[in-house]
C-alpha positions, 0 to 999 in steps of 0.5 A: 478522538486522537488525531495522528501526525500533523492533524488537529482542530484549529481555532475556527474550529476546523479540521487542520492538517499540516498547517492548512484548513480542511475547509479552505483545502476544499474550497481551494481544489475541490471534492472530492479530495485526498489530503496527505500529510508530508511530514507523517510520511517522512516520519513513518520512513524514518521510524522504519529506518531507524527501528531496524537498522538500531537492531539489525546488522543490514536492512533494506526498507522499500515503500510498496507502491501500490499502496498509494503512487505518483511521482511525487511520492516516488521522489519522497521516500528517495530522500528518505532512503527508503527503496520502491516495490513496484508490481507492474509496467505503470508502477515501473514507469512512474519510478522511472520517470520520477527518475527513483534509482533503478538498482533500489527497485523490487518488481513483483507480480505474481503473473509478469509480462514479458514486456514488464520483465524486459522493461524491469532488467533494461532499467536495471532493476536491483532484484526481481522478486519470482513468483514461480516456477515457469517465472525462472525461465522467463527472467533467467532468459531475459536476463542472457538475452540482454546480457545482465545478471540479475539479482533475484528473490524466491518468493516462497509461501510460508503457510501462515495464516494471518487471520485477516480478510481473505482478499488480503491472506497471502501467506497460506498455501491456497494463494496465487502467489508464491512458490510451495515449499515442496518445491522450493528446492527444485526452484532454488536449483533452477536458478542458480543453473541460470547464467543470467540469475544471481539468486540472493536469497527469498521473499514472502509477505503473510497478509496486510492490515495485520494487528497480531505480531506472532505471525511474523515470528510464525513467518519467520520460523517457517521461512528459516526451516525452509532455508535450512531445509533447502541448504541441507538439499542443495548447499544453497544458504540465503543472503538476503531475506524478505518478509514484505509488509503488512503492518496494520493501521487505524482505522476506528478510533478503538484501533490499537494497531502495534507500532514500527517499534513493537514490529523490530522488536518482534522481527529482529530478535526471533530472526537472530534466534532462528539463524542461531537454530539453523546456523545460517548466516544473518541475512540482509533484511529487507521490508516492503511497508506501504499502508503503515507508512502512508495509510495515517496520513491521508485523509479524504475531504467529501462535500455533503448534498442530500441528507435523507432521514427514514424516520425509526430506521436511519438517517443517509448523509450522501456526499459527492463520492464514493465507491469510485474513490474508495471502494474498501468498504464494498471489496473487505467491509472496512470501517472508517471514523468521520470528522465534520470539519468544519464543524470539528468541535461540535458534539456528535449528537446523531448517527449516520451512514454515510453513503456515495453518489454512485448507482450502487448501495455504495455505502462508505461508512455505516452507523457512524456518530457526528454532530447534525449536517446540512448541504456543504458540509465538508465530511473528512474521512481519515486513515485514507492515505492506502489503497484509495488513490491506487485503487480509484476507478471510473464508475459511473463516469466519475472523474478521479479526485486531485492529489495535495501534499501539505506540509507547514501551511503549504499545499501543492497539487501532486495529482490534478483532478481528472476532467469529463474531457479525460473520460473520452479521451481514449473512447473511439466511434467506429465508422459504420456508428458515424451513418444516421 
């Protein structure tokens, strides 16, 4: 069991994580929990910032926010020099009230509003990633119409299959997102026809959860004919270019994911290889990183209530959780590790599924090895710090776990608990519904 960032098992026996009990943790704010461990977060930026800038002419590295967001993540990565991807109005207005810098924001979304696109140019967004064709128009317009010009990307599908999930391929042809190839070169005249755009350069992003590095380099010589095949069409050359996130993390222990390093050491040289090729200028090189800069370090806290054995089939462990707090599992199969931690030291002796509280099969995680359990347990699942928080919903009325941020011994709340009083708050009765 090797323990990322600030965790280790301390001399209770417990789980610690940046200097603070698992267990005191738990008693302290409640499960269910999540846990993130500040100073692996800043370390994750910095690994970023430092691998590619030492290979690179100009990078540009944005968290993407929909990993996981609130305010106090937003003011983390500013100081740490990283940019924010947001992709929709709510991830835009948590940047700006967190007051992050508007001109190192990139808005996405393959479907914006007109509301997100006016509200992204009137806070001065730095680019606009368009995701199509009819979206051209729509951000060109705006951007006249309140008399900017905007910076903006082509995001262009590659045609790269990653391999991963099919819920999280975003690279190959059959996807909601991006412009064909087949008509990039109509899309790249369109935009710099528009007064109010200042077309940079392109975007794309393959998948997430990615393990196999080739498929950037696969990414990147498609991206590079691409533009050379634009440039030999229209006489447009890219400055800047993004290839988005995706970066895989562990989630089992065998997990063997390549590190930020192993990522520079792929992207930077095949980039410089394919410029050379197709003699095109060195772009600014921008990255879009949220799991692998936040997946690691989070860790969500369960308290355990009935343990059930079917003799000869299994044995459940439920705790006060669930689908609600982490609906991975049920949306891809994803497969998680399990430490008791309270219990941290004890020798794993039974195996279990752990299973949630709501009104579903709501399994978490199948056949997974601990030492025996009883009621009060305290259950830690780590590698919860992506797609957890972010994607959290209300099934079964379940109120949305607390947020804390640890760091040296300290803990600070950075997401309350939400309360039974939070779920009606917006419910309204109709009149004719008040008669009796």
């Amino acid at each position: 069991m090797e323990l990322p960032g600030t965790q280790k098992i301390n001399g209770k026996s417990h789980l610690e994580i940046g200097g603070c009990d698992a267990v005191e943790l738990a008693e302290r704010f409640g499960t269910p929990l999540y846990v993130l461990d500040e100073a692996l977060i800043r370390q994750r930026c910095r690994d970023y910032l430092r691998e590619f800038r030492s290979r690179w002419p100009e990078v540009f590295i944005a968290f993407a926010g929909k990993a996981f967001m609130s305010t106090a993540l937003c003011r983390l990565v500013e100081q740490e020099g990283l940019g924010l991807d947001v992709s929709s109005l709510g991830e835009l207005h948590t940047a700006l009230t967190a007051e992050f810098p508007a001109e190192k924001l990139v808005v996405h979304g393959n479907n914006k509003s007109e509301e997100e696109i006016e509200a992204a140019l009137s806070a001065g967004a730095g680019w606009v990633v368009i995701d199509s064709l009819p979206e051209i128009e729509l951000v060109g317009e705006c951007a006249q119409r309140l008399g900017r010009r905007q910076k903006v990307l082509l995001r262009i599908t590659p045609g790269v299959d990653t391999h991963t999930h099919d819920s999280i391929k975003t690279g190959d042809f059959d996807t909601k997102f991006g412009i064909l190839p087949i008509h990039a070169p109509q899309a790249v005249r369109q935009a710099t026809a528009m007064p109010g755009l200042d077309l940079r350069g392109y975007h794309c992003h393959i998948g997430s959860q990615l393990f196999f590095l080739e498929h950037y380099r696969a990414a990147i010589e498609a991206m590079t004919r691409i533009a050379a095949d634009i440039r030999a069409e229209t006489e447009y050359a890219p400055q800047e270019l993004n290839l988005g996130g995706g970066l895989g993390i562990r989630y089992q222990w065998s997990d063997r994911p390549p590190t930020v390093a192993d990522l520079a050491e792929v992207i930077c040289p095949a980039l410089a290889a394919e410029c050379e090729r197709y003699d095109l200028p060195k772009p600014l090189l921008m990255l879009e990183p949220g799991r692998s800069i936040v997946g690691d370090a989070g860790i969500t806290l369960y308290r355990v209530g009935v343990v059930k054995e079917i003799p000869g089939v299994r044995t459940y462990v439920a705790v006060d959780g669930g689908m609600s707090d982490n609906p991975r599992p049920a949306l891809y199969g994803a497969r998680y590790e399990v430490i008791v931690a309270n219990k941290a030291e004890a020798e794993p002796t039974m195996v279990v599924t752990v299973a949630g509280k709501h009104c579903e099969t709501d399994t978490l995680i199948r056949d997974v090895k601990i030492p025996p359990v009883e009621r009060g347990d305290i259950l830690a699942v780590p590698s919860t710090g992506a797609y957890t928080y972010s994607m959290a919903s209300n099934y079964n009325r379940l109120p949305k776990p607390a947020v804390v941020l640890v760091s040296e011994g300290q803990a600070d709340l950075i997401v309350r608990r939400q309360t039974v009083e939070d779920l009606v708050a917006q419910d309204l009765i109709p009149e004719r519904l008040n008669r009796r």
